[in-house]
Legacy VTK file of the C-alpha trace (Angstrom):
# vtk DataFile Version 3.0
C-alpha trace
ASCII
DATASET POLYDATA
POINTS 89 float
0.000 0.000 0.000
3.333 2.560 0.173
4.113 2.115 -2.757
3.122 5.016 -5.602
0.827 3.266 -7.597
-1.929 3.897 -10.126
-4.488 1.323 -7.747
-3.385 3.665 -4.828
-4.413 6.568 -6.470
-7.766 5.457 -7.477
-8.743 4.276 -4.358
-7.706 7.433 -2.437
-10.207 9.566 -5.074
-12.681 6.875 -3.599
-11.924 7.288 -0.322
-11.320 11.280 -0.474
-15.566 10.606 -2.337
-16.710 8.901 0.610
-15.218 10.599 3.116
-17.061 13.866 1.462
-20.181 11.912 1.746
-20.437 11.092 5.013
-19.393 14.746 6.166
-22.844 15.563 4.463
-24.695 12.899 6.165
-23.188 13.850 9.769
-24.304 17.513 8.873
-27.931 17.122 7.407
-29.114 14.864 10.497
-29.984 11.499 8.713
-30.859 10.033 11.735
-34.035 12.108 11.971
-37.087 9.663 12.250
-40.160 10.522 10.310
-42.739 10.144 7.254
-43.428 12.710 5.259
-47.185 11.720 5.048
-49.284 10.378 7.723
-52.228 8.667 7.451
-55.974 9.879 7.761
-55.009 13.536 8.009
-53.086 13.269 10.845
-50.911 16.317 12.042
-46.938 15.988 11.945
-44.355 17.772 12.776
-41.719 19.319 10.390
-38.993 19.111 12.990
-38.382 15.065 12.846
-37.259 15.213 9.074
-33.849 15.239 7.775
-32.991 18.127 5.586
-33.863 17.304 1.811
-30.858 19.674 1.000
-28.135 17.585 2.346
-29.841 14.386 0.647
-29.964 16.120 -2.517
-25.879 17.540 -1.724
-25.150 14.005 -1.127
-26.783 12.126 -4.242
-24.757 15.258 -5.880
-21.513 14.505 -4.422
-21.642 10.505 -5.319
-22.481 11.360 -8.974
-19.503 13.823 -9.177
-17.274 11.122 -7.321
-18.836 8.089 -9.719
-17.596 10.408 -12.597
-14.130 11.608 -11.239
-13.339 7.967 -11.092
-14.548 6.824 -14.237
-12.629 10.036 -15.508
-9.272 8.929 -13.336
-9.614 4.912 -14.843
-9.885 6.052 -18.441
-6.858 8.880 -18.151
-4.523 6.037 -16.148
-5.768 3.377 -19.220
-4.803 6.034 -21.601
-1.371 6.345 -19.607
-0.579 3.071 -19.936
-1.418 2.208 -23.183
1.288 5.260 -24.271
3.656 3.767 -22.111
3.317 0.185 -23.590
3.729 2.018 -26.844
7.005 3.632 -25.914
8.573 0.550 -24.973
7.212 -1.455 -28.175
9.633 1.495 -29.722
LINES 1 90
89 0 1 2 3 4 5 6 7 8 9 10 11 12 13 14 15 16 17 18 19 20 21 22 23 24 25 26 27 28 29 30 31 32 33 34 35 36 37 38 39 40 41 42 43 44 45 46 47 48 49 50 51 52 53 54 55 56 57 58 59 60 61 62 63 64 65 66 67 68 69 70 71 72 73 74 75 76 77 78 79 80 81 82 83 84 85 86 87 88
């Protein structure tokens, strides 16, 4: 795991994802317990639901981070395949 590799570096933009992620979720109060419709009319109260922000910040951020990494695979394949070239030369 020291060593400076391509794997390394993927999984730290994975990591460095989820870690941004789960900042979100400690912030927006996921935890909150709560429907947002009751049955038969009943009254509820606002204060038991999580934020919709942070849900929508978080499906956000996991998009951005699925396409950073897809982004990161195809440049390191692209790296690689030069390389390979160089040396067939």
């Amino acid at each position: 795991m020291l060593k400076n590799t391509w794997v390394n570096c993927i999984f730290a933009i994975i990591t460095l994802g989820n870690g941004a992620n789960l900042i979100i979720f400690s912030i927006g109060n996921v935890l909150a317990h709560g429907y947002p419709f009751n049955g038969e009319g009943e009254a509820f109260s606002t204060v038991r639901f999580a934020d919709p922000l942070t849900q929508a910040l978080v499906l956000t951020a996991i998009v951005i981070s699925f396409a950073t990494l897809c982004f990161v695979i195809s440049l390191v394949k692209k790296i690689n395949d030069v390389r390979k070239e160089e040396e067939a030369q």
